[in-house]
C-alpha positions in Angstrom: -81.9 113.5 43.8 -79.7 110.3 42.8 -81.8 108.0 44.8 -85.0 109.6 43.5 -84.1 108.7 40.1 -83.5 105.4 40.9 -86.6 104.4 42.7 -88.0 106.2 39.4 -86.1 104.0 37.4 -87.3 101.1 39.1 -90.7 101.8 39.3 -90.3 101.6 35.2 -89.0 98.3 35.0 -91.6 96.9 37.7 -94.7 95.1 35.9 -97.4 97.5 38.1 -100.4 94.7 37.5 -98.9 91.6 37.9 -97.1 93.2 41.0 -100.4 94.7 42.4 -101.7 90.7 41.6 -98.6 89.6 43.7 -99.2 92.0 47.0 -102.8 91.0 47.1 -101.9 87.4 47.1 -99.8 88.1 50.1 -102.6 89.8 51.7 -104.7 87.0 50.3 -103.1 84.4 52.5 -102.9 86.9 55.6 -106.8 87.7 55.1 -108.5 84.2 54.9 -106.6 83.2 57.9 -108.5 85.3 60.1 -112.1 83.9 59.0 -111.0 80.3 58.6 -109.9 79.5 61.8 -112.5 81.3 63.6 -114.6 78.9 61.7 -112.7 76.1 62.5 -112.0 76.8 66.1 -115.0 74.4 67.7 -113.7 71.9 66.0 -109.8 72.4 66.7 -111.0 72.9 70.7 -113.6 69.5 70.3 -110.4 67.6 69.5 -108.0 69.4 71.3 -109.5 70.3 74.2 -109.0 73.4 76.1 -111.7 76.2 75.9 -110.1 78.1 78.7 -107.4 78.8 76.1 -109.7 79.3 73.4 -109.1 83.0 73.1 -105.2 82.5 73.6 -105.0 80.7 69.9 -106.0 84.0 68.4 -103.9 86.3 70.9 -101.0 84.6 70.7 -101.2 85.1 66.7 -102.3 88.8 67.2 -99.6 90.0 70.3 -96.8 88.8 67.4 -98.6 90.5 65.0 -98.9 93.8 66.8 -95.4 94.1 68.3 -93.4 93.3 64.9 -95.5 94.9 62.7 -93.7 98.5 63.5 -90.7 96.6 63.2 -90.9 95.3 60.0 -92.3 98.8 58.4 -89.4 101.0 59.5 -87.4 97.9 58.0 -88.7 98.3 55.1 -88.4 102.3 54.8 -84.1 100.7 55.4 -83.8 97.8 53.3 -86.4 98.0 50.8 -89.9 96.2 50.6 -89.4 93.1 48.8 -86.5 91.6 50.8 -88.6 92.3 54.5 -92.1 90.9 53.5 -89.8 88.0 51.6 -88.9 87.1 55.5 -91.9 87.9 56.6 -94.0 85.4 54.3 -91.3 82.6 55.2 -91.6 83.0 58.6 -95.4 82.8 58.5 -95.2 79.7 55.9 -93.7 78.2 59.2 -95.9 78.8 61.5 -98.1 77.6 59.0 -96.7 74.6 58.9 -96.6 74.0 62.6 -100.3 74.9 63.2 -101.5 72.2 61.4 -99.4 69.7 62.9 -100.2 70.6 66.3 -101.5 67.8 69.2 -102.4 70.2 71.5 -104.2 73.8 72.3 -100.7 74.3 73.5 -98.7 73.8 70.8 -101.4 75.3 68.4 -100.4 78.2 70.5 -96.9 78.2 70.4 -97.7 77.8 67.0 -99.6 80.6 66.2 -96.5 82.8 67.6 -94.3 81.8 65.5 -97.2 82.3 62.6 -97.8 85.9 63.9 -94.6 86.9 63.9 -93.9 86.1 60.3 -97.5 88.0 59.7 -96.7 91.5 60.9 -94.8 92.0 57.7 -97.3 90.8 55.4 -100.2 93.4 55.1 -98.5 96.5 56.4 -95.7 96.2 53.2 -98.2 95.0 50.8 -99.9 98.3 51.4 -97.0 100.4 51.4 -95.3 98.5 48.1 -99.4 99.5 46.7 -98.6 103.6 47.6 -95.1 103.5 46.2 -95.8 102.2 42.6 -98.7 104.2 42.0 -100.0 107.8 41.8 -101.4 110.1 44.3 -104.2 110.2 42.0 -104.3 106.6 41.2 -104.0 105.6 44.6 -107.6 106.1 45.9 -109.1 103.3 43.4 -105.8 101.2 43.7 -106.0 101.4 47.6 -109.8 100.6 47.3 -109.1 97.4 45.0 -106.6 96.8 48.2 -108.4 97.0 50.9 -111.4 94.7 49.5 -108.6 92.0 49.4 -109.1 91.4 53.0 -113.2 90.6 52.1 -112.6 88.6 49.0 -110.3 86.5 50.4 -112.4 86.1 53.3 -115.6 85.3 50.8 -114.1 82.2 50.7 -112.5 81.4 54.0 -115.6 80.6 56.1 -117.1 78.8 53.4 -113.6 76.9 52.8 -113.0 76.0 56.6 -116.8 74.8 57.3 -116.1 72.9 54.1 -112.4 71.5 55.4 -113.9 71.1 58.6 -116.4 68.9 57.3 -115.3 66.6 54.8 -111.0 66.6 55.3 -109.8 68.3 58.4 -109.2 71.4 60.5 -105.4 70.9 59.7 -105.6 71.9 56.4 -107.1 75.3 57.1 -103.8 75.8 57.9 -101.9 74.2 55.1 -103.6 75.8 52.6 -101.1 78.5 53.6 -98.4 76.9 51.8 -98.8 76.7 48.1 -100.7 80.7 48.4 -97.4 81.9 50.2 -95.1 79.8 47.6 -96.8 81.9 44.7 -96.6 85.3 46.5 -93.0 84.7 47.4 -91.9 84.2 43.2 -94.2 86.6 41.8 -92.9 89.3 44.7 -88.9 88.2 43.2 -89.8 88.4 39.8 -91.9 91.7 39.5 -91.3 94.0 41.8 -87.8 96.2 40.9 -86.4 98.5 43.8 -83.5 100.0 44.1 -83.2 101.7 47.9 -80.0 103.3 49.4 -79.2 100.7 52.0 -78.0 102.1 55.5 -77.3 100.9 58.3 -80.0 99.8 60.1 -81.0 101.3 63.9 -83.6 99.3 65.4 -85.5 100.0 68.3 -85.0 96.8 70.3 -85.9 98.1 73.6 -89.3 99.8 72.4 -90.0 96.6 71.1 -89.4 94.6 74.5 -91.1 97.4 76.3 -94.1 97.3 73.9 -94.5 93.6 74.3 -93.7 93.6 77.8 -96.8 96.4 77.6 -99.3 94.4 75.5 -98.8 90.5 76.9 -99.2 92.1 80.3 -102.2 93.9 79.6 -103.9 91.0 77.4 -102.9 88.0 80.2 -105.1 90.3 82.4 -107.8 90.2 80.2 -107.9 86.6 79.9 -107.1 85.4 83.2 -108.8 88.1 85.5 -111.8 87.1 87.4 -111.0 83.7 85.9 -107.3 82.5 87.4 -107.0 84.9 89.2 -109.6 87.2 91.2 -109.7 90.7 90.0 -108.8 91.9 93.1 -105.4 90.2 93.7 -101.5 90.4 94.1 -101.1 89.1 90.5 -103.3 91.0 88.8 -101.9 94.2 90.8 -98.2 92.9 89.4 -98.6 92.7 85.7 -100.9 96.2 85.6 -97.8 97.7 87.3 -96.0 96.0 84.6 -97.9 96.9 81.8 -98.3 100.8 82.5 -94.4 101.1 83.5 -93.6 99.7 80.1 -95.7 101.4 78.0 -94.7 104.7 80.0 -90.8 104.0 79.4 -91.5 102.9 75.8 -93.4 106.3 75.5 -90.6 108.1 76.9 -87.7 106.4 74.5 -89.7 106.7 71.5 -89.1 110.5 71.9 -85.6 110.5 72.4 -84.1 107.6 70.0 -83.3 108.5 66.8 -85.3 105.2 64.7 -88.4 105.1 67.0 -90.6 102.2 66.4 -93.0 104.5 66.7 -92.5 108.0 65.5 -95.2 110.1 67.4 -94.8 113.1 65.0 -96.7 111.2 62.5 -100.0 111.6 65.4 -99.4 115.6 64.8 -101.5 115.2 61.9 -105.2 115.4 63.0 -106.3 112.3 60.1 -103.8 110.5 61.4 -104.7 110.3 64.7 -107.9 109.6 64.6 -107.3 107.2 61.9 -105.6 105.2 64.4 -107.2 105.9 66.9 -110.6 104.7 65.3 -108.2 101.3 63.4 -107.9 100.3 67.0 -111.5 100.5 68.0 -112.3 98.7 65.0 -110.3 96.3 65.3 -111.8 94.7 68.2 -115.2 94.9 66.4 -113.4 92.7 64.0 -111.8 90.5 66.3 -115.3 90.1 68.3 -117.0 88.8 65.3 -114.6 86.8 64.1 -113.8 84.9 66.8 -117.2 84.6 68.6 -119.9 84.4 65.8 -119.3 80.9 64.7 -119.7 79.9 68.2 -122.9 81.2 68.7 -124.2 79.9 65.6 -122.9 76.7 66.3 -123.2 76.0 69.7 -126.6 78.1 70.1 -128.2 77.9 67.1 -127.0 74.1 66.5 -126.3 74.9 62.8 -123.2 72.9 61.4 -119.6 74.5 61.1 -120.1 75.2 57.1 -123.7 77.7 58.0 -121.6 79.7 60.9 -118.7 80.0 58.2 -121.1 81.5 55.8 -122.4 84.0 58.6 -118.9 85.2 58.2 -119.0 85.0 54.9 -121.5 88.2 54.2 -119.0 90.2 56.0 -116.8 89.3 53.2 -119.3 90.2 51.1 -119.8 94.0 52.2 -116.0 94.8 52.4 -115.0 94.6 49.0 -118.1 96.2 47.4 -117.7 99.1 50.4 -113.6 99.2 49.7 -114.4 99.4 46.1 -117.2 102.1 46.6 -115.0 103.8 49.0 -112.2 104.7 46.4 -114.6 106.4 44.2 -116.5 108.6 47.4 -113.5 110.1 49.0 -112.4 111.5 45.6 -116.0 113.0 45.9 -117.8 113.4 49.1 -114.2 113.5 50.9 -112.9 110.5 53.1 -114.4 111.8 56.3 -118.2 112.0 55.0 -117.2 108.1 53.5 -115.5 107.0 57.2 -118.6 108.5 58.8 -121.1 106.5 56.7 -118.7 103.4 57.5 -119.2 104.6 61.2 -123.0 104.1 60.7 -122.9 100.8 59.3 -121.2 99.2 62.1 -123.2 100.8 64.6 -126.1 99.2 62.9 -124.5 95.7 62.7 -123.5 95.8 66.7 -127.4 96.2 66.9 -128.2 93.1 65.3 -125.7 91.3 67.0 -127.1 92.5 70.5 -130.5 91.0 69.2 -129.7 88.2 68.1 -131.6 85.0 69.9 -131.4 81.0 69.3 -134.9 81.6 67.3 -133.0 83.9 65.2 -132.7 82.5 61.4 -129.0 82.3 60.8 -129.7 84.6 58.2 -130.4 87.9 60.4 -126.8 87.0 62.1 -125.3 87.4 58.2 -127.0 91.0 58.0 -125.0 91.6 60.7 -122.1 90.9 59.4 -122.5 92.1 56.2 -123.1 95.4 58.0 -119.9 95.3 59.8 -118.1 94.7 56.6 -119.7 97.7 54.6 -118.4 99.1 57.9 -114.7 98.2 57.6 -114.7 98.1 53.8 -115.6 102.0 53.7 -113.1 102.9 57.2 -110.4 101.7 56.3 -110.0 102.6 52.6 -110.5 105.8 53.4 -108.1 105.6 56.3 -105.1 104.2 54.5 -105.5 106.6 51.4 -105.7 109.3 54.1 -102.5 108.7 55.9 -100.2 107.9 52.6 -100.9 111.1 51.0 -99.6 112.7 54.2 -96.4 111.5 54.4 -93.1 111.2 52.3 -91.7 107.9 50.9 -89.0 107.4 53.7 -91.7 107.7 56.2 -94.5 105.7 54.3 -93.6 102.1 55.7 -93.8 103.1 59.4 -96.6 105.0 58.6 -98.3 102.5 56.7 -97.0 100.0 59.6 -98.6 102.0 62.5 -102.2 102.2 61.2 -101.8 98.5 61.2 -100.5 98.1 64.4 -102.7 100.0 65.8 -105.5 97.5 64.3 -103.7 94.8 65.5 -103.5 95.8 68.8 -107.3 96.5 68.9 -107.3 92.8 67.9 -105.4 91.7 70.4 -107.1 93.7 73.0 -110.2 92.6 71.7 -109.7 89.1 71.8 -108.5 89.4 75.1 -110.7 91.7 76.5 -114.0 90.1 75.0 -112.2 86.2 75.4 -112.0 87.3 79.1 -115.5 88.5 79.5 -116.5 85.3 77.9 -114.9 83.2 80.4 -116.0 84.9 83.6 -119.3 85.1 82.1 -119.3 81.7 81.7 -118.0 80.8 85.0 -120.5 83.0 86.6 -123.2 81.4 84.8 -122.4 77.7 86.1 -121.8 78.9 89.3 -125.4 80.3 89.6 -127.4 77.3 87.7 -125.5 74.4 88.0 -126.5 73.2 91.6 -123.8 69.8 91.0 -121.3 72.2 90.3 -119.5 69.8 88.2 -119.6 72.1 85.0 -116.2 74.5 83.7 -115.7 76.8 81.4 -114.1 73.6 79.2 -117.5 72.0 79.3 -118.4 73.9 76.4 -115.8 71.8 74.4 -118.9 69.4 74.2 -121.4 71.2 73.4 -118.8 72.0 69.6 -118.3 68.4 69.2 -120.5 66.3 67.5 -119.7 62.9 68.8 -119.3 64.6 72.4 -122.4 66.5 71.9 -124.6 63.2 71.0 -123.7 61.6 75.1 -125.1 64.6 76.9 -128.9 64.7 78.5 -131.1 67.3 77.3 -130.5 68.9 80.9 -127.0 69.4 80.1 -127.0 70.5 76.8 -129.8 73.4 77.5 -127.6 73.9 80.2 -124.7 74.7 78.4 -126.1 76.8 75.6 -127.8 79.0 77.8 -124.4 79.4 79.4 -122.9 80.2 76.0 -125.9 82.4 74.7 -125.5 84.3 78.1 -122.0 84.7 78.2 -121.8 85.4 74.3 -124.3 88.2 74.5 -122.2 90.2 76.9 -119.8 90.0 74.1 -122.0 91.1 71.7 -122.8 94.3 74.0 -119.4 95.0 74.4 -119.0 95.4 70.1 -121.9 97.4 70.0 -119.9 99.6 72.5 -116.8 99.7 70.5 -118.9 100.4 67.0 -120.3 104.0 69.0 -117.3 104.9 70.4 -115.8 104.0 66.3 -118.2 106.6 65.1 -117.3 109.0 67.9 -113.8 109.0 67.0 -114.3 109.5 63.5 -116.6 113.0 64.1 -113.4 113.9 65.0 -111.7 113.8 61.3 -111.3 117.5 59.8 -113.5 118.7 57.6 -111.7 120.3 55.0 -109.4 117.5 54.7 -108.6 116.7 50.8 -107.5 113.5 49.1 
């Protein structure tokens, strides 16, 4: 009862807007950076080099991601929100920093670690901070303005990298981390008021060395087999041995320890489940366009940096105004009629994508995405909203946390998975209509680079986009895929189930 009074208490003395302004900054910084560096990706690889690792910049960010991002919610049901996503926004500030100094695919990679790991704290607590300061009532709309974040911030980050690209520099796609982070981190200390009954913390370290044991082993597959090494090999044999005796053991231990990383109880709860079962399915929609559009638009379409950033850009577009729509509908129609209309949407836009040609007006790419958006927009509002009126405060970080995660790890997947089929794709290409045999996977890095681009024969650069069309449409196929089995899944959600 005490500590119930307290946390009432302190929800009085926190300024509710100009904290709800201070969460969505955080999420903000965490949302454009997905958008801007896929955008800015041909040119980090043009001067870099490296498109064999080309998937690896965005699952190195993502394994971080996914593994701390349990973490750093059940460390915030412990210690409180504001000191946890405090760390977590420093840490990511870092990585920040060392992105956009990087001299090599390598280091960006390394990089990008060290950025992830700071980033598994930032939109799991925003959300949660977002459920604890406001109503069950309230919530819906709040969690709709919430969940649009990740759009509006993105409305500009495609836009902003083709424009950074362009006139200044990839780096400071990166940097512009800084100053947003700097502002989240003061506003977060001087707004938000908590008072939590500290305890002594028990972390889960071995579920989180089995779970990334688990996930790295599973994604190095993806990106390496039939590439490195053949499918059908002693390494490959090795790490799925490795990967399925972790995440067996960290199954196990998560039902015995007493602070699981992962509290399966939570999955009881039909909503739940499928909620994150359907988070992780869509998040390798998300990943896939992301990551892969700007390519095509660039490297098959020939259309500069700044016109494959605004192809992301209408996806951006149909998140908020579906996130905003979707707080209203599951008040009326019920969040499984809204999730199922979501479902839809990104069924439709894997359609388009699986159409798409190098005739194609760049336009019909950007109904795509804007598809996929309304998609997401309407999903996950209703997702989130879902799960938080389910459980109690103490449990409402983890909870919170694994929704996320299991987004994350749909991203991770995905860009492994779908960075994979790219590359053997690819490889399989050359290998059939290249009779010199003198072009890899990294001679696409020519193809993105302008200067590069300009010393190739017309033979070679057909050559290569109809590598990269080919290659990229398998990808494409493979999103359509995920967007079915997305609706599947959310058939699933109960009926009867009331905000």
């Amino acid at each position: 009862m005490g500590q119930a009074l307290q946390k009432q208490a302190a929800t009085k003395r926190t300024n509710r807007p100009l904290v709800l302004a201070t969460v969505m900054l955080a999420m903000f910084m965490a949302a454009i950076e997905a958008t801007i560096v896929a955008t800015a990706m041909p040119a980090i690889v043009g001067e870099l080099g490296g498109f064999s690792l080309y998937s690896w910049v965005f699952s190195a960010y993502l394994l971080m991601n996914a593994v701390t991002v349990l973490i750093y919610g059940k460390l915030s049901d412990l210690f409180g929100r504001k000191p946890i996503l405090s760390i977590g926004i420093v840490i990511f500030l870092i990585g920040s920093l060392l992105c956009g100094i990087a001299t090599s695919i390598e280091w960006l990679i390394l990089a990008r670690f060290v950025q992830g790991f700071g980033a598994g704290a930032v939109t799991p607590i925003a959300t949660t901070i977002v459920g604890d300061i406001y109503t069950k009532e309230e919530r819906a709309k709040i969690q709709g303005y919430l969940s649009s974040v990740w759009g509006i911030s993105a409305i500009m980050g495609p836009a902003l990298g083709g424009i950074l690209v362009e006139f200044v520099s990839w780096r400071f796609v990166f940097w512009l981390n800084l100053p947003l982070g700097i502002l989240a981190l003061i506003g977060l200390h001087l707004f938000l008021q908590e008072e939590i009954e500290k305890r002594k913390p028990k972390i889960d370290y071995v579920g989180a060395i089995l779970l990334t044991l688990a996930i790295s082993s599973f994604m190095y597959i993806l990106v390496e087999g039939g590439v490195r090494f053949e499918w059908n090999s002693l390494p490959v044999y090795i790490l799925i041995g490795i990967a399925v005796l972790s995440m067996c053991l960290f199954v196990i231990l998560e039902r015995k320890v007493e602070e699981p990383m992962m509290p399966f109880e939570l999955w009881n709860e039909r909503s739940i489940l499928v909620a994150n079962l359907t988070s992780l399915t869509t998040g390798i929609i998300l990943i896939g366009l992301s990551t892969f559009l700007p390519t095509y638009v660039q490297g098959v379409m020939e259309e500069k940096a700044i016109v494959a950033g605004l192809t992301l850009t209408t996806m951006s577009i149909g998140w908020p105004i579906a996130s905003m729509i979707a707080g209203k509908a599951i008040l009326t129609i019920g969040f499984r009629t809204t999730s199922i209309i979501g479902g839809v949407s990104l069924i439709l836009g894997g359609i388009i994508f699986v159409l798409l040609s190098e005739i194609n007006n760049p336009l019909f790419a950007a109904s795509g995405s804007f598809l996929v958006g309304v998609g997401m927009g309407l999903t996950s509002t209703a997702f989130i909203v879902s799960i938080q009126s389910n459980v109690p405060w103490h449990k409402r970080g983890v909870a919170t946390a694994t929704n996320m995660f299991m987004r994350n790890v749909g991203s991770t997947i995905g860009a492994a998975l779908l960075g994979g089929i790219l590359n053997s794709k690819l490889a399989q290409f050359y290998q059939t209509h290249d009779p010199s045999n003198e072009m890899t996977i990294d001679s696409t890095t020519t193809l993105l680079d302008s200067e590069k681009r300009s010393q190739l024969t017309e033979d070679t650069i057909l050559l290569i986009q109809n590598g990269l069309e080919f290659s990229l449409h398998h990808v494409f196929w493979y999103i359509l895929c995920f967007a079915v089995l997305s609706f599947i899944l959310i058939v699933f959600l109960p009926k009867t189930k009331k905000v």
